[in-house]
C-alpha positions as CSV (number, residue, x, y, z in Angstrom):
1,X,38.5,-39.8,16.1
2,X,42.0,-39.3,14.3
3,X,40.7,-42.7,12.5
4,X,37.8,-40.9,11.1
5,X,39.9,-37.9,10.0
6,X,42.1,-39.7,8.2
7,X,39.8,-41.3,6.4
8,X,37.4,-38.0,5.8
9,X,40.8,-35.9,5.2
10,X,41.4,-37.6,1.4
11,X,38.0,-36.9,0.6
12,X,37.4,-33.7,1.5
13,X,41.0,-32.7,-0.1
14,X,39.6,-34.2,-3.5
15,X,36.4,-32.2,-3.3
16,X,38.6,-29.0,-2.8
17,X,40.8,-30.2,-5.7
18,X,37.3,-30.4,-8.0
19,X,35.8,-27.3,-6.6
20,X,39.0,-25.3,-7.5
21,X,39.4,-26.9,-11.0
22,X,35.3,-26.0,-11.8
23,X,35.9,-22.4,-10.6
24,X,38.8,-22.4,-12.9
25,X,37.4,-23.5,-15.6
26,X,34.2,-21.7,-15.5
27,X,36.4,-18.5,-15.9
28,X,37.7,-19.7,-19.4
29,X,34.6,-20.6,-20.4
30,X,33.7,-17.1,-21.7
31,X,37.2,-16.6,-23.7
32,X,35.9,-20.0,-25.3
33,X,32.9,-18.5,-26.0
34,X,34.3,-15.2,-27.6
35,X,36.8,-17.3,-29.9
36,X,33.7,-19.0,-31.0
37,X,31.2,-16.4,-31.6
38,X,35.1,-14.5,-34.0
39,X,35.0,-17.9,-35.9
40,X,31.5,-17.6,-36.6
41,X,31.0,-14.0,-37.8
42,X,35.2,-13.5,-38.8
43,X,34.1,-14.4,-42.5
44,X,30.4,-12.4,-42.9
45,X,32.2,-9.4,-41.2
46,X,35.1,-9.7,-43.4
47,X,33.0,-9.5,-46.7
48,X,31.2,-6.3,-45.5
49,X,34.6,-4.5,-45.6
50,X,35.1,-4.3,-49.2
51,X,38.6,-3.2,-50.2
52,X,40.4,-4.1,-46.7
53,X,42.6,-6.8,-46.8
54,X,42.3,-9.8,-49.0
55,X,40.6,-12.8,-48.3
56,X,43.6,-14.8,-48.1
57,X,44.6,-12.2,-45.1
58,X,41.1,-13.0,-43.6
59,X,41.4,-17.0,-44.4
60,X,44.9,-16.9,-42.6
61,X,43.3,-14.9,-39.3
62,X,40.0,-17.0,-38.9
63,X,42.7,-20.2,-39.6
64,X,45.1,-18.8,-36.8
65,X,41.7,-18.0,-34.4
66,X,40.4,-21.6,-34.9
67,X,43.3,-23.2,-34.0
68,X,43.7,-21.3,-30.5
69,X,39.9,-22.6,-29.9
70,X,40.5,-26.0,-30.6
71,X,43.7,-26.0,-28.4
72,X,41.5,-24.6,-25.7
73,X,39.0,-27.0,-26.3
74,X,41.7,-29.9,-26.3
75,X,43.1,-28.2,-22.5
76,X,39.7,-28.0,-21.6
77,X,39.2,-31.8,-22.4
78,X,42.3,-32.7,-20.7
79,X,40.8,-32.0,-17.3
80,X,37.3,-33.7,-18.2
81,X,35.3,-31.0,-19.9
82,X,32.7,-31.7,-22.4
83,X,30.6,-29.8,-24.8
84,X,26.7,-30.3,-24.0
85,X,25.5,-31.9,-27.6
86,X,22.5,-29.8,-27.7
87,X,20.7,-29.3,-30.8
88,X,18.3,-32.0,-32.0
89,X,18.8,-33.1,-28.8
90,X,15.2,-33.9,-26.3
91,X,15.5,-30.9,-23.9
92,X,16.7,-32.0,-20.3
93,X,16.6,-29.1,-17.8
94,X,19.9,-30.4,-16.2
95,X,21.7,-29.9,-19.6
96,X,19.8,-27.3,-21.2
97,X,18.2,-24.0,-20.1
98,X,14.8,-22.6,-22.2
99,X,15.4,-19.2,-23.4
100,X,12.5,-19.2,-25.5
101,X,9.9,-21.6,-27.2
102,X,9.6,-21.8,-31.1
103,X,7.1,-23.4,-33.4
104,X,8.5,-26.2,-35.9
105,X,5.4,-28.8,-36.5
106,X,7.9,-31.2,-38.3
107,X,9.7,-31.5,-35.4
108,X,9.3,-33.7,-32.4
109,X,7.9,-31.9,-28.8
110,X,10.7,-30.5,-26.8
111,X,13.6,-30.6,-29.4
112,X,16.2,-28.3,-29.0
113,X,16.2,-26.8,-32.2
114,X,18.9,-23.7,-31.8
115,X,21.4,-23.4,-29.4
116,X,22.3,-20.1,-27.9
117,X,25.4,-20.5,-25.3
118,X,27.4,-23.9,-25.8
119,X,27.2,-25.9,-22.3
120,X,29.8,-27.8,-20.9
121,X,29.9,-31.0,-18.2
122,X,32.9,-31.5,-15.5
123,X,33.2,-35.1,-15.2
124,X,30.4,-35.9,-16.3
125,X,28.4,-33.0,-14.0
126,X,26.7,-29.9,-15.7
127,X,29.1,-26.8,-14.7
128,X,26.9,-24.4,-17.1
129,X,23.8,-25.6,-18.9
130,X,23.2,-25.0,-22.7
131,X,21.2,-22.0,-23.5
132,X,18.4,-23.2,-26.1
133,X,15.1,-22.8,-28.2
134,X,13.1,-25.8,-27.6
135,X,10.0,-26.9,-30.2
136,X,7.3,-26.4,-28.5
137,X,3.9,-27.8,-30.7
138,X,0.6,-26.0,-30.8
139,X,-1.7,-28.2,-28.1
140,X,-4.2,-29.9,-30.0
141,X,-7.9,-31.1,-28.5
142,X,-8.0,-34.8,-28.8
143,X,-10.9,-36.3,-30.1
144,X,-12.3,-37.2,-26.3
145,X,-12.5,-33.9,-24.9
146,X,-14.1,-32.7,-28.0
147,X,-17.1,-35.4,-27.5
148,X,-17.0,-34.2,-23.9
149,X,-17.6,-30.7,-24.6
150,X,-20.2,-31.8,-27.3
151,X,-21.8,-33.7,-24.9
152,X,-22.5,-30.9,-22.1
């Protein structure tokens, strides 16, 4: 018996290890997310504001924002995360979660063609899924099951 446990005991203190580093990094997933979503609307916000600060002042914030995002990425990276590349992307339910369907006919079937929520992998594992649109094509009657109907 104390065979077996010493063999189980490394294992099951590496599992912990991972467990405890996914719940971690799950929780600074939505500070990542927040940073991004600043970066993205910091400059269309800033030019509804006529008359408040220049945009040198907002250049030098969105700058200062960008780079505490990509050091969190780069930490994030450090202990084996990953972004989910998601857009243009086939859809894969263990990567991406549906949100809704949209039509684009010059698109191929189940594209992801917008991304909602950025997903991230742990080692190579999904810890949160992409949220997406996915192309979805208008279904078409082949030319056999329109003979068929014809023919009853």
């Amino acid at each position: 018996d104390y065979e077996n446990f010493q063999k189980r005991a490394p294992k099951q203190i590496t599992e912990a290890i991972a467990y405890e580093k996914e719940k971690i990094i799950k929780t600074l997933l939505p500070a990542l997310d927040n940073l991004e979503h600043t970066l993205t609307n910091a400059h269309s916000a800033a030019s509804l504001k006529e008359g408040r600060g220049s945009a040198e002042d907002v250049d030098v914030f969105v700058k200062g924002i960008r780079i505490i995002y990509d050091q969190m990425l780069d930490i994030l990276k450090s202990h084996g995360v990953e972004r989910i590349k998601a857009v243009g992307e086939k859809f894969d339910p263990a990567l991406h979660e549906a949100m809704t369907q949209k039509t684009e006919p010059d698109k191929e079937e189940n594209i992801v063609l917008e991304e909602f929520q950025t997903g991230y992998k742990l080692n190579g594992r999904a810890i949160r899924p992409s949220r997406v649109i996915v192309n979805k094509l208008p279904r078409q009657q082949s030319t056999d099951e329109y003979e068929t109907t014809e023919a009853e």
